[in-house]
C-alpha positions in Angstrom: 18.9 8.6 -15.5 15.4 8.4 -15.9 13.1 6.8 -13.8 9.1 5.4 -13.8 6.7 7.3 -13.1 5.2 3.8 -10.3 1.5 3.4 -10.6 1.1 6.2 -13.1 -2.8 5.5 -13.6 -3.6 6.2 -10.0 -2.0 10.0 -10.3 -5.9 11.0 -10.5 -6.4 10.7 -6.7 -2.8 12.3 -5.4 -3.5 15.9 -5.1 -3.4 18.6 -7.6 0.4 19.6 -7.8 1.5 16.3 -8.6 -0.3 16.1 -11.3 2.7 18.2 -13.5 5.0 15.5 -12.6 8.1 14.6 -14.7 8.9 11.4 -16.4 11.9 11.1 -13.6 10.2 11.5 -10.6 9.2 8.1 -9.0 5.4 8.1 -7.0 5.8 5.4 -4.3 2.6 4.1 -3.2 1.5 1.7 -1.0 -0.5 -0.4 -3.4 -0.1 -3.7 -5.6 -1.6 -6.0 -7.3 -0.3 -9.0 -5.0 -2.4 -9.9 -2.3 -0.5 -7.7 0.7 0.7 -10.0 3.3 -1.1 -9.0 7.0 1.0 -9.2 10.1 0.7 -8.5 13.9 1.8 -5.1 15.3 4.2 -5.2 17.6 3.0 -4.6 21.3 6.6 -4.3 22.8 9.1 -1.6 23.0 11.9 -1.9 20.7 15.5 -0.5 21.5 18.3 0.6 19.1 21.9 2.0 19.5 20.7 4.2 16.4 24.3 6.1 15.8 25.6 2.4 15.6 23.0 0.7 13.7 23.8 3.7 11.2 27.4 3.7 10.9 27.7 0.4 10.9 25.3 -0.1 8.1 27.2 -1.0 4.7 23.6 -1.1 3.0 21.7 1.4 0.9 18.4 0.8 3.3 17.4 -1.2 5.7 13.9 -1.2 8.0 14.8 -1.6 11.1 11.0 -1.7 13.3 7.5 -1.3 11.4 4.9 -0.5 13.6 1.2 0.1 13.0 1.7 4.1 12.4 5.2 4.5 11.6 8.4 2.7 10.1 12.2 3.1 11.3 14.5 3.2 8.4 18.2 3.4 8.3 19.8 4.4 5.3 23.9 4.6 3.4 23.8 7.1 0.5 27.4 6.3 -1.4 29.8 9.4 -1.7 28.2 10.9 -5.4 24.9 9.1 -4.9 21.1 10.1 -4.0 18.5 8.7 -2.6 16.3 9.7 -5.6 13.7 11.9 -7.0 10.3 10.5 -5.2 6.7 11.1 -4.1 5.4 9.6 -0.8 1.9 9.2 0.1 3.1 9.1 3.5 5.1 11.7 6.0 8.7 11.4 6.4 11.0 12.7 8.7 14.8 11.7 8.1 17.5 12.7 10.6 21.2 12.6 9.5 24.2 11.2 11.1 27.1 12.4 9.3 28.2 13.3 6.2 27.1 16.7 4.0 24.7 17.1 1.7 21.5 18.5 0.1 17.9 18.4 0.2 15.8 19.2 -2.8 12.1 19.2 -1.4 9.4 20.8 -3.7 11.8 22.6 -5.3 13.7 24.3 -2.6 17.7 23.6 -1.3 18.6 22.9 1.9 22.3 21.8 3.0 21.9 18.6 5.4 24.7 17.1 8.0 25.4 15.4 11.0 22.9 16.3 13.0 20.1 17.7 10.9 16.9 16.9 10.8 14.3 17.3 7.1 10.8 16.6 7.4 9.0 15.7 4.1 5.5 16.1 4.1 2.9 13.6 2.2 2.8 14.3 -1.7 6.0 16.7 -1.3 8.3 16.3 -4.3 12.3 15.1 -3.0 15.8 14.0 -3.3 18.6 13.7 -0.9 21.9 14.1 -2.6 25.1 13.3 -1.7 27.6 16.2 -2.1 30.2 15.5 0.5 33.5 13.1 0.3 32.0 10.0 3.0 28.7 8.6 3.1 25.8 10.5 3.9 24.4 8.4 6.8 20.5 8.8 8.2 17.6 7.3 9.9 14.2 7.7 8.7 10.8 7.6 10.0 7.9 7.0 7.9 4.5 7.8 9.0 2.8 5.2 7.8 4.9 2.8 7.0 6.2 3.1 3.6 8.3 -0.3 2.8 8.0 -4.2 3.8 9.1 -4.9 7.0 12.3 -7.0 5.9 13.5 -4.6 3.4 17.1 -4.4 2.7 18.3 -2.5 -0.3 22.0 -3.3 -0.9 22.1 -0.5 -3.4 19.3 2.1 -4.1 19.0 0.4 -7.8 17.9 -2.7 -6.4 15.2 -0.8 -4.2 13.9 1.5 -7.2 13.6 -2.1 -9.1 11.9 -4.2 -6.1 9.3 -0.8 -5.3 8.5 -0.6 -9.1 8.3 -4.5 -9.1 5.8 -4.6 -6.6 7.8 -6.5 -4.1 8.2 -4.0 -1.8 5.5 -2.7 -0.5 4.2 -1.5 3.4 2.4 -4.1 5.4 -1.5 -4.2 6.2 -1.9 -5.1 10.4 -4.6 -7.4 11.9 
């Protein structure tokens, strides 16, 4: 399937490598045209049961906490599904729960499971694809925040459609 290239006239000021990009690899960015909605960061410590939260997750994603620096993220990639080709301007780090299957960063394989942990750098190319027989199940940290706090993707069409919408975008803090 292929997929928009998001904000494709700002591909000036991402660094040199991306600049070869194909027509199905998606650039999220943390800009829009809509005014970005400011909020307060929290100044208490949140707490999660994160094996839980993730397993009993029936939704593509869902945020969990955004904080000033970073954003919690849990995430349900369907048996035969992927999370996507993408682009971050920000630093991910995505830790998986269960279920099997690959990561395609930049290029280069890597067999995820239960248990392992991928970290994605800012600007690297990747996809997380689903090669096992359950759902591959994950939590995510962004670093900044990369969606709006009340995110929740049923399905990762609807997300790809809301992030190249506009309508889904990080928040600015007081």
């Amino acid at each position: 399937m292929l997929r928009s290239i998001l904000l494709a006239q700002k591909l000036t000021s991402l660094p040199s490598p991306l600049t070869i990009l194909r027509p199905s690899t998606r650039i999220c960015r943390n800009f829009s045209a809509a005014p970005v909605r400011k909020m307060e960061a929290p100044k208490d410590m949140s707490h999660f049961k994160i094996d839980a939260e993730v397993k009993n997750s029936s939704v593509f994603r869902r945020v969990l906490w955004t904080g000033t620096h970073s954003q919690l993220v849990i995430m349900n990639v369907p048996v035969g599904g992927e999370i996507g080709e993408e682009v971050h301007t920000v630093d991910q780090h995505l830790t998986f729960t269960s279920g099997s299957g690959k990561a395609i960063v930049n290029g280069k394989e890597q067999e995820v499971s239960g248990g392992s942990l991928a970290i994605v750098p800012a600007g690297a190319k990747h996809n997380f694809v689903n090669t096992g027989d359950s759902p591959l199940l994950l939590y995510t940290v962004y670093a900044p925040a990369e969606h709006d706090p009340h995110t929740v993707h049923e399905t990762r069409e609807e997300g790809d459609k809301l992030e190249e919408e506009g309508k889904d975008e990080a928040p600015k803090f007081k």
